[in-house]
C-alpha positions in Angstrom: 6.1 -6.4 -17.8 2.8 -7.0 -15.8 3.4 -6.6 -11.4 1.0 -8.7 -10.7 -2.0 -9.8 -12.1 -6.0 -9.3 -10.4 -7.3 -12.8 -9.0 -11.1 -11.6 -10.5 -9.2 -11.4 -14.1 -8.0 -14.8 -14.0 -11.6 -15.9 -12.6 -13.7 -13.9 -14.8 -11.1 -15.0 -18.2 -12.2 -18.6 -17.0 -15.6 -18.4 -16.6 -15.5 -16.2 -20.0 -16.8 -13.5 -18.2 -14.1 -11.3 -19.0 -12.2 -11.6 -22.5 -8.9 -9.9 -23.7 -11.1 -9.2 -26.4 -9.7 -8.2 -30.0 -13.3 -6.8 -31.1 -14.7 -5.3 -27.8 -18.6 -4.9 -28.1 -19.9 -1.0 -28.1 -19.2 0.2 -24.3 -16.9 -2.6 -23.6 -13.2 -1.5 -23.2 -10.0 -2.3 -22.1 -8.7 1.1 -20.2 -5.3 2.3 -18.1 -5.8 4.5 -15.2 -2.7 6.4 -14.1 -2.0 5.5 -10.5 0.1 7.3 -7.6 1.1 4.7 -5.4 2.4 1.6 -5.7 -0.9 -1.3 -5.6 -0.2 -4.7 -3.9 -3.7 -6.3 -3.2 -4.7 -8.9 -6.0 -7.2 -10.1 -3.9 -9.8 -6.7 -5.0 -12.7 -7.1 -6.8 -13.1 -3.6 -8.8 -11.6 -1.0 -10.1 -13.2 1.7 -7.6 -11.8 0.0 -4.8 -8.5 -1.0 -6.5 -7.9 3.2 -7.1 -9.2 4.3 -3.9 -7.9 7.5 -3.5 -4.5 6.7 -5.4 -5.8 7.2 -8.9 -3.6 10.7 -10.2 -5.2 13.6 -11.1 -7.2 14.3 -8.2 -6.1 18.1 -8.6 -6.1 18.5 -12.5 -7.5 15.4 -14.1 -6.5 13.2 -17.3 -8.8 11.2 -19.5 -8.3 7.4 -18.9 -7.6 5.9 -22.0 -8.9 2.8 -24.0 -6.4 0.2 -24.9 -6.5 -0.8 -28.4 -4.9 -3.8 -30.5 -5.4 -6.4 -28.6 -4.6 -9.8 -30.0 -3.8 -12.8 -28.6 -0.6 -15.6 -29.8 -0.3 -19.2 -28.9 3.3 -20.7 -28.8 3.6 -23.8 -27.2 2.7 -23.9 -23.9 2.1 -20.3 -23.3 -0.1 -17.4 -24.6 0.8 -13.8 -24.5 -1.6 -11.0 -24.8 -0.4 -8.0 -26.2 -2.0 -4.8 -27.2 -0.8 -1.5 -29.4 1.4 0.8 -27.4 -0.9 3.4 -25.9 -0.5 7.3 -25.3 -2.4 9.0 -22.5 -2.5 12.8 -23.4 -1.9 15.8 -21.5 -0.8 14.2 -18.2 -1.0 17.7 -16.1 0.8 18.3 -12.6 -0.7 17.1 -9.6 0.9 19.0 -7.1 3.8 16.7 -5.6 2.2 13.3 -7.2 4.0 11.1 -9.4 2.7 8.4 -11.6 3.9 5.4 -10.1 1.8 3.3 -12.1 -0.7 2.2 -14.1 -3.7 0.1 -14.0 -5.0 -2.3 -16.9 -8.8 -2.6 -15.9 -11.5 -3.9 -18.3 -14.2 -1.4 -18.4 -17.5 -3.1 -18.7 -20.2 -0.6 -18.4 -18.7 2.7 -17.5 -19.0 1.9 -14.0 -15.5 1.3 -11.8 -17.8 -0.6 -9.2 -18.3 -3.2 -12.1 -15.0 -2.3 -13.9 -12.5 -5.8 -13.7 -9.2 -4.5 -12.7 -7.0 -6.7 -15.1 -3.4 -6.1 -13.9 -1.0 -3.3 -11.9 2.2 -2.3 -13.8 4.7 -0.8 -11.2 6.7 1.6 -13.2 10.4 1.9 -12.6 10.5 5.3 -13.4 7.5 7.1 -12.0 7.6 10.6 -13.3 5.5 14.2 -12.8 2.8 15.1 -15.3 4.2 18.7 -17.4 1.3 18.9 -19.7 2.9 16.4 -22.5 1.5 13.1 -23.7 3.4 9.9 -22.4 3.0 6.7 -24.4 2.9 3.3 -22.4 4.8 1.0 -24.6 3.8 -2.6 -23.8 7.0 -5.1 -23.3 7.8 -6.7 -26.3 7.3 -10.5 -24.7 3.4 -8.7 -25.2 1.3 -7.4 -22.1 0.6 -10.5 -20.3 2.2 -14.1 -20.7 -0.1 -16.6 -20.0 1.6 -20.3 -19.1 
């Protein structure tokens, strides 16, 4: 499911600075941020600069949301990280702005200029908010496969 996957996440989940953590610590969250352009840089560092001016909502805003469920399964050689389907509520219009897609960021402090952008989901069918809650349902091979 994942586009493409943050080099900092990989560096941070070696150096156990960043976990896909299954009991997150009060203040430490996993979070989606609805996104209106399409992301290619893996190469960023944070979640402020990952969004830039492409986070949606700029107009009438949404609440991020936390990500909840994680766990983690070993088979074999890989591990896949998966994590309870998640609903963002009351996704408003934003003029002409779709949501084109979503970013997976660990939220470390409430800060995006320390927050660890995880991963960039392109969605293949970016829509208009109406007001209505849309649920993100996370692929069933899990969120991220690890080999």
């Amino acid at each position: 499911m994942a586009s493409f996957v943050y080099n900092i996440w990989k560096q941070k989940l070696a150096l156990g600075d960043s976990i896909w953590d299954v009991n997150p610590a009060a203040g430490d969250t996993m979070k989606i941020a609805l996104v209106e352009a399409v992301l290619s840089d893996k190469t960023i560092t944070d979640v402020d600069t990952a969004l830039g001016s492409n986070e949606y909502g700029d107009t009438d805003p949404y609440i991020r949301t936390a990500v909840s469920g994680q766990g983690v399964t070993v088979d074999g050689t890989k591990a896949t990280l998966d994590a309870t389907d998640t609903t963002v509520t009351a996704i408003e219009a934003d003029g002409s702005d779709k949501v084109e897609g979503l970013l997976l960021y660990h939220d470390v402090d409430g800060t995006d200029g320390n927050a660890i952008p995880i991963v960039f989901f392109d969605l293949a069918n970016a829509f208009y908010g109406n007001g209505s809650n849309v649920t993100f349902v996370w692929d069933s091979t899990g969120v991220i496969t690890l080999t």
